[in-house]
C-alpha positions in Angstrom: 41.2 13.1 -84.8 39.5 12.5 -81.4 40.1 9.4 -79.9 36.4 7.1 -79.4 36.7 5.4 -76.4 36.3 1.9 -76.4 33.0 -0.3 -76.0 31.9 -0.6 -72.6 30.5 -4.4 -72.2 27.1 -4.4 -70.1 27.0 -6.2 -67.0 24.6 -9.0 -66.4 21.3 -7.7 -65.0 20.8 -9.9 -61.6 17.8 -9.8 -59.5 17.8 -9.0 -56.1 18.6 -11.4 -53.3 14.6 -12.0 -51.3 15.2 -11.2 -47.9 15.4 -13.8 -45.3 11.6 -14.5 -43.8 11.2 -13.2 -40.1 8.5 -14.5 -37.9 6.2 -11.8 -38.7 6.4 -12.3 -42.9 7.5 -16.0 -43.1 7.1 -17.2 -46.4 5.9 -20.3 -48.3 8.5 -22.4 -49.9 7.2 -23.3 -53.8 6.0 -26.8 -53.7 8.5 -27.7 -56.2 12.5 -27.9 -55.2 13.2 -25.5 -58.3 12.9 -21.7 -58.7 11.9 -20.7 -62.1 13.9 -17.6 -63.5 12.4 -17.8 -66.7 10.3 -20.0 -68.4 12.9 -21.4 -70.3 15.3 -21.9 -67.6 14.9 -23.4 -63.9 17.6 -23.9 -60.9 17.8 -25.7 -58.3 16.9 -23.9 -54.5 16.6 -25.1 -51.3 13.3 -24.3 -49.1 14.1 -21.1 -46.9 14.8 -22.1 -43.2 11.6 -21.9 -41.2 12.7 -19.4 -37.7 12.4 -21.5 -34.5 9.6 -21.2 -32.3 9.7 -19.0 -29.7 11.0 -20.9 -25.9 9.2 -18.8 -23.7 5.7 -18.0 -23.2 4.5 -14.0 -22.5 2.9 -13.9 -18.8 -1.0 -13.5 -19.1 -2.6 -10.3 -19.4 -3.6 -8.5 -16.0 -6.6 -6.9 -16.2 -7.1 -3.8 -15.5 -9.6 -2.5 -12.6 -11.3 1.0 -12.0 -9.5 1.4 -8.3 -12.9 2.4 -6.3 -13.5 3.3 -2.5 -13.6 0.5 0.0 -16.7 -0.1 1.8 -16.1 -1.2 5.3 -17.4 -4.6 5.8 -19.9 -5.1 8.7 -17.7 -5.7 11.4 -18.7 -9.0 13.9 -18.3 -8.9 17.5 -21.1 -10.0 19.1 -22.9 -7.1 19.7 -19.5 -5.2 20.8 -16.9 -5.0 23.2 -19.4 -3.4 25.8 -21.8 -6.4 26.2 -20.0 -7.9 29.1 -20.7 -4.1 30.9 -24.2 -4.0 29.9 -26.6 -3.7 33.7 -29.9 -3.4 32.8 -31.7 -1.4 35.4 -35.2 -2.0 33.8 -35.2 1.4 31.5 -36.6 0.8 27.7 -37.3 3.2 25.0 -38.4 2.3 21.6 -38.8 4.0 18.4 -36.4 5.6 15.5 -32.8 4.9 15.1 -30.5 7.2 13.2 -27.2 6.5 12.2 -24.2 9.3 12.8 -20.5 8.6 10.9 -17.3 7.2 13.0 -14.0 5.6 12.7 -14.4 3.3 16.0 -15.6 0.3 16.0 -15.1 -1.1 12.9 -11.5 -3.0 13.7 -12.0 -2.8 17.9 -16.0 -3.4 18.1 -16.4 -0.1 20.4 -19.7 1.1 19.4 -21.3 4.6 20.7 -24.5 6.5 20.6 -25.9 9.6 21.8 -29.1 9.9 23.8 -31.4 11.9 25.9 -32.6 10.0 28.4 -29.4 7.8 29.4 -26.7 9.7 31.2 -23.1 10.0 29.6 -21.1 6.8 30.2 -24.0 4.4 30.3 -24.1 1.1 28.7 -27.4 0.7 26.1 -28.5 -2.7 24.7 -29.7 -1.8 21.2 -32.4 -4.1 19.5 -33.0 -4.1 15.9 -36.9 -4.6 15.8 -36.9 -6.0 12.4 -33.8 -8.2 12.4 -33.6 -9.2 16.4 -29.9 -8.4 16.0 -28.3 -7.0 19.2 -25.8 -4.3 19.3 -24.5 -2.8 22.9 -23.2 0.7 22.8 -21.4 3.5 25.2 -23.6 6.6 25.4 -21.1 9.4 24.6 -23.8 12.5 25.1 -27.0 14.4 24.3 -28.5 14.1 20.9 -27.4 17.4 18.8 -30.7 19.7 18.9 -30.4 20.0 15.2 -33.4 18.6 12.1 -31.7 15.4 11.7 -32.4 14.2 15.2 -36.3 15.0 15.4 -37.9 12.3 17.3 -35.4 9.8 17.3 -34.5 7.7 20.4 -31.2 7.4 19.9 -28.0 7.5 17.5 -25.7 4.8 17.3 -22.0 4.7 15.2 -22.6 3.5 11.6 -20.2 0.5 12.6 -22.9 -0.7 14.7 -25.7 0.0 12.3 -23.3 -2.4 10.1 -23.6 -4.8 12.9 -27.1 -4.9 12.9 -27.3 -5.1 9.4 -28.4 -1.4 8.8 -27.2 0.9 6.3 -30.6 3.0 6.3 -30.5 6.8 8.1 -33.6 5.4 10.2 -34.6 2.5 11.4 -36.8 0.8 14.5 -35.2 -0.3 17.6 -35.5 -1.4 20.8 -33.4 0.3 23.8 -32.5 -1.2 27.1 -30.7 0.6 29.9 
């Protein structure tokens, strides 16, 4: 006859250990210093160790900018670094301004214009009829025969349109030379 093997006894079912609470899923002790198994048992426990608080606290947040392109600011040197070489010899002109593009005189306050009736080198005093403000520029040459230039007296750098406080294409002004 076969041999039966013997009876196997049954371990004891246990339930699994909680894990230990982390910051993010602390959890509530039970108000009461027992743990209940079963309703008709109850042990002892002791409340689960609250984590320390963190020591350090994260730097602020840096906001984050669109970058965008500079504008120049209006430079300010007193009308520019040709005012002490301004001779007027009793020549005016009034009437449009225009404005043409350059990289001088924004950090050194060497303004320039060209203009017709002023020869090439010539110191101009440039008056802003609407604000009074007083720019004095280096005529470089002729005005360009081109569309842009119809019936303008003169065209100064936009650094010292900035000066004068204009940012328009045209604008009245008042020439001495």
């Amino acid at each position: 006859p076969a041999a039966t093997p013997p009876p196997v006894a049954a371990a004891p079912v246990r339930k699994p250990t909680p894990p230990t609470p982390t910051p993010s899923t602390a959890v509530t002790p039970p108000a009461s210093n027992t743990h209940t198994d079963s309703p008709a048992t109850a042990t002892p426990t002791t409340p689960a160790a609250t984590p320390p608080a963190p020591t350090s606290v994260p730097p602020p947040a840096i906001p984050i900018t669109t970058p965008t392109t500079p504008t120049p600011k209006a430079p300010h040197f007193n009308g520019g670094i040709f005012r002490g070489d301004f001779n007027d010899s009793g020549k005016s002109a009034s009437g449009q301004a225009g404005i043409f593009k350059s990289t001088s005189g924004w950090q050194d306050g060497k303004y320039y214009a060209l203009m017709n009736s002023a020869t090439v080198g010539t110191i101009v005093k440039v008056t802003d009829q609407a604000s009074g403000k007083i720019v004095y520029v280096k005529v470089l040459g002729q005005l360009p025969d081109m569309k842009e230039s119809a019936n303008l007296a003169i065209r100064i750098s936009n650094a010292a349109a900035a000066e004068l406080g204009q940012g328009d294409s045209r604008f009245n002004v008042q020439v001495n030379y």
